[in-house]
N, CA, C and O of each residue as an XYZ file, in Angstrom:
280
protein
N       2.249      3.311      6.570
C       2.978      3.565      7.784
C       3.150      2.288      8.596
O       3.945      2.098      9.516
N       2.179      1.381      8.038
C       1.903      0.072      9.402
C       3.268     -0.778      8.433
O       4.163     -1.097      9.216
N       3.520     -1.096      7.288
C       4.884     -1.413      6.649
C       5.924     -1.417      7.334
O       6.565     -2.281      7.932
N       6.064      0.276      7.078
C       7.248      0.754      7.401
C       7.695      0.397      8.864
O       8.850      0.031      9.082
N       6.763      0.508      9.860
C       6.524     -0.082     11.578
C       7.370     -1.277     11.418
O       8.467     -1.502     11.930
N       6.606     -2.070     10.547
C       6.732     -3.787     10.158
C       8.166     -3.893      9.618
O       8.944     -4.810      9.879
N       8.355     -3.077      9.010
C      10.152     -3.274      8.530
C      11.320     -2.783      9.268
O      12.455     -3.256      9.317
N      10.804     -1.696      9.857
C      11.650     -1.203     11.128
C      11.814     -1.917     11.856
O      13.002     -2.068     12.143
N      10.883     -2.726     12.551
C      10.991     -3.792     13.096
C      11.535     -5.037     13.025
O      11.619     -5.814     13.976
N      12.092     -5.340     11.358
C      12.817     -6.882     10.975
C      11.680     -7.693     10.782
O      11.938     -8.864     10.504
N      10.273     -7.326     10.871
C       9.196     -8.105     10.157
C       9.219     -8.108      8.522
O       8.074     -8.113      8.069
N      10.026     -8.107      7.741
C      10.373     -7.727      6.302
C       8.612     -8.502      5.207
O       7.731     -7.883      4.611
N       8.811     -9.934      5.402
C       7.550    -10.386      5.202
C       6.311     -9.994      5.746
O       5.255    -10.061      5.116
N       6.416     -9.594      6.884
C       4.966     -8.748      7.011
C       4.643     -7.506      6.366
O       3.483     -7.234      6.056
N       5.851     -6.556      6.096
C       5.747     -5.508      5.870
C       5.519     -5.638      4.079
O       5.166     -4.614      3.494
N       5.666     -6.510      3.533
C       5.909     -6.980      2.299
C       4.350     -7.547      1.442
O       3.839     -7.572      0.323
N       4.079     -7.957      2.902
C       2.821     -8.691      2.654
C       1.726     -7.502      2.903
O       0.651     -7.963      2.519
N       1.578     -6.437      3.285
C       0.568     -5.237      3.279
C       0.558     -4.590      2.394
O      -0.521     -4.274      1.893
N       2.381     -3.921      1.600
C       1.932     -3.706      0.559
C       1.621     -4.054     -0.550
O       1.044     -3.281     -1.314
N       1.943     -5.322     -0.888
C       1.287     -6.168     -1.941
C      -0.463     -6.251     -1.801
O      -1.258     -6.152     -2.736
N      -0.786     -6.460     -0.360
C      -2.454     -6.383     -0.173
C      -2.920     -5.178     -0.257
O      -4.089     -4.902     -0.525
N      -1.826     -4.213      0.018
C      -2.382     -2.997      0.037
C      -2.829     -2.231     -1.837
O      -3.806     -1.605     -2.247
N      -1.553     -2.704     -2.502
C      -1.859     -2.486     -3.774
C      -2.584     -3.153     -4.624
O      -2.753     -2.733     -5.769
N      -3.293     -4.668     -4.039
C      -4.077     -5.520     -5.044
C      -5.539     -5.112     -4.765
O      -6.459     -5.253     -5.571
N      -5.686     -4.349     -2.956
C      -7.302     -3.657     -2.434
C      -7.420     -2.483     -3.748
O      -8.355     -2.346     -4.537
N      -6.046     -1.663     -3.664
C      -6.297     -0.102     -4.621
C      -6.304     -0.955     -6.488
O      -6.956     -0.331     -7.325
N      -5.772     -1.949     -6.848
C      -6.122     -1.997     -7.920
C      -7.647     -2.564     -8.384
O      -8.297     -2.289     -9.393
N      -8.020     -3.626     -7.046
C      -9.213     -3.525     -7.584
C     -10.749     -2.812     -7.263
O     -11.844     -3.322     -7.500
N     -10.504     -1.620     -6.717
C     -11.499     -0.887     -5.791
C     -11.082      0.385     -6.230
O     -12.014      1.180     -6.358
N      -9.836      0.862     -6.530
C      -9.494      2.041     -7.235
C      -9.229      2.971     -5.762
O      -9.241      2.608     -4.585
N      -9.018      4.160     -6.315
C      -8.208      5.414     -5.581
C      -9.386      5.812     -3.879
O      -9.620      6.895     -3.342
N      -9.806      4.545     -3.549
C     -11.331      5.138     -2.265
C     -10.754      5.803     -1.319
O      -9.539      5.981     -1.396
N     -11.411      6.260     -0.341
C     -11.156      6.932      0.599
C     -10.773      5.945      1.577
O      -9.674      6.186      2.075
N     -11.178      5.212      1.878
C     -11.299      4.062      3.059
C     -12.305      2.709      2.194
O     -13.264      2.604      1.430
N     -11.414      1.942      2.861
C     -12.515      0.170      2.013
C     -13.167     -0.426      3.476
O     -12.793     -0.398      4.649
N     -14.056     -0.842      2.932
C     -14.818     -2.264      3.719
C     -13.880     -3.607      4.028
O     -13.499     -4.421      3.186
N     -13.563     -3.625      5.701
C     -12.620     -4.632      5.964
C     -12.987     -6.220      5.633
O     -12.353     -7.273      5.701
N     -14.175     -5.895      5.288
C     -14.762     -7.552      5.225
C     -14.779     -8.176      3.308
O     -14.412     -9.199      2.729
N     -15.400     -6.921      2.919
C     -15.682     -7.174      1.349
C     -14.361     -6.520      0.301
O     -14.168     -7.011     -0.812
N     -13.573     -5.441      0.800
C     -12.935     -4.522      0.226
C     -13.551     -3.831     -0.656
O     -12.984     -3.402     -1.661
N     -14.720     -3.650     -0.404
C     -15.403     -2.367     -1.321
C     -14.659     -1.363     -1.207
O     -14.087     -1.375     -0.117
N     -14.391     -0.453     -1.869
C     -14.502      1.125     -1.518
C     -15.411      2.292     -1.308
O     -15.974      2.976     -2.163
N     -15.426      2.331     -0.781
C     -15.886      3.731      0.051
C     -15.625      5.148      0.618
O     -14.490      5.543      0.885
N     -16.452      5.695      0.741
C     -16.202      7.440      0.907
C     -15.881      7.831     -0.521
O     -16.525      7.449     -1.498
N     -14.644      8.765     -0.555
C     -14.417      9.553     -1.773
C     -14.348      8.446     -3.222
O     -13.904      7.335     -2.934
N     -14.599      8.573     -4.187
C     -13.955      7.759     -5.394
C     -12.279      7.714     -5.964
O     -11.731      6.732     -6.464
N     -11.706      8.986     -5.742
C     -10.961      9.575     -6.187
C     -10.395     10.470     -4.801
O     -10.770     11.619     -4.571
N      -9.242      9.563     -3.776
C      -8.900      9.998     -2.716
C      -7.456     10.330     -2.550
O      -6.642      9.419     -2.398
N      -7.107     11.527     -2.570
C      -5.454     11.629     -3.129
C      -4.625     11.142     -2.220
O      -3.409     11.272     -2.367
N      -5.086     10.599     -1.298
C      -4.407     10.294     -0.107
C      -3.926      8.816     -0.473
O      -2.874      8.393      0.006
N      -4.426      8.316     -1.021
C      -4.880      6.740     -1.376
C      -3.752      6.529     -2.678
O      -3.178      5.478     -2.964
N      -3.638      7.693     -3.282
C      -2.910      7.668     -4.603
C      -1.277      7.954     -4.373
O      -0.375      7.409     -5.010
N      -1.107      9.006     -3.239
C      -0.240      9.423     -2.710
C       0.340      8.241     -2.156
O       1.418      7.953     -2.675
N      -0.024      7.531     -1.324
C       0.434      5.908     -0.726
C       0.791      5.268     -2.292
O       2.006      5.387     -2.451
N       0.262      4.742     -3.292
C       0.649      3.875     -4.365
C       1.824      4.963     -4.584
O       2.847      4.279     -4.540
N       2.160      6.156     -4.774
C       3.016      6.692     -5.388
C       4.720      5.946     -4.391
O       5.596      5.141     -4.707
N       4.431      6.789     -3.151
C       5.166      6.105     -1.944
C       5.934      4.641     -2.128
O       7.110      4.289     -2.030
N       4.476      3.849     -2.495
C       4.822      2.399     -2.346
C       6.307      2.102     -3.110
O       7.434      1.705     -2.816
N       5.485      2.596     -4.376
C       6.624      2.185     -5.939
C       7.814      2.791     -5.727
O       8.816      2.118     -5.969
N       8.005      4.345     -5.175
C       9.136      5.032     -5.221
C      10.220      4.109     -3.850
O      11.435      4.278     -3.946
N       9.714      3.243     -2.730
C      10.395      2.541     -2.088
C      10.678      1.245     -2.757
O      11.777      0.692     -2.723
N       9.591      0.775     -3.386
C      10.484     -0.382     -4.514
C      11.160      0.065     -5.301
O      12.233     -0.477     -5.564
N      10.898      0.788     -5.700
C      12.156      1.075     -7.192
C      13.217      1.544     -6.382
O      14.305      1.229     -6.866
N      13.304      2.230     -5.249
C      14.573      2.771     -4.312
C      15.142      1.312     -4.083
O      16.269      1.090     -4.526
N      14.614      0.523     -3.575
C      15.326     -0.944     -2.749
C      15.671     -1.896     -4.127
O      16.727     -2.527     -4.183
N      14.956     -1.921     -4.911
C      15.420     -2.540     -6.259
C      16.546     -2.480     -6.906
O      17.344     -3.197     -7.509
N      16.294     -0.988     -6.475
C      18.137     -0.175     -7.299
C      19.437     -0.258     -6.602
O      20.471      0.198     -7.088
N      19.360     -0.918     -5.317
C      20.555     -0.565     -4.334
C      20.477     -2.308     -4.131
O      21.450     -2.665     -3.467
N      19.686     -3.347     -4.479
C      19.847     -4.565     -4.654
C      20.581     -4.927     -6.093
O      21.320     -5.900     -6.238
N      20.334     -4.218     -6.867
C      21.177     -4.742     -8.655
C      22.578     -4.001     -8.382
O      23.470     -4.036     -9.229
């Protein structure tokens, strides 16, 4: 949601730059509930659909903006 804020806004590189951090925290910490802002551990659930639901989100807006750029 903080992206989307960020792109609504004409921050395009900021918004660009969360979800790339956002998807390199979930690839290497996996599906958590919430991470550690300092270490990026994960924490709470192992397996948080909420967390999975966002990666789904992410890709379906790249592959949307990908397709209307070619």
């Amino acid at each position: 949601m903080i992206s989307d804020g960020m792109a609504q806004a004409g921050q395009h590189e900021i918004a660009v730059r969360i979800l790339d951090d956002s998807l390199s925290l979930i690839e290497a910490s996996g599906f958590a509930e919430y991470y550690d802002p300092l270490t990026g551990e994960g924490c709470g659930g192992e397996t948080f659909t909420w967390t999975a639901a966002m990666v789904i989100d992410f890709l379906t807006r790249f592959l949307t903006r990908f397709k209307e750029l070619a």
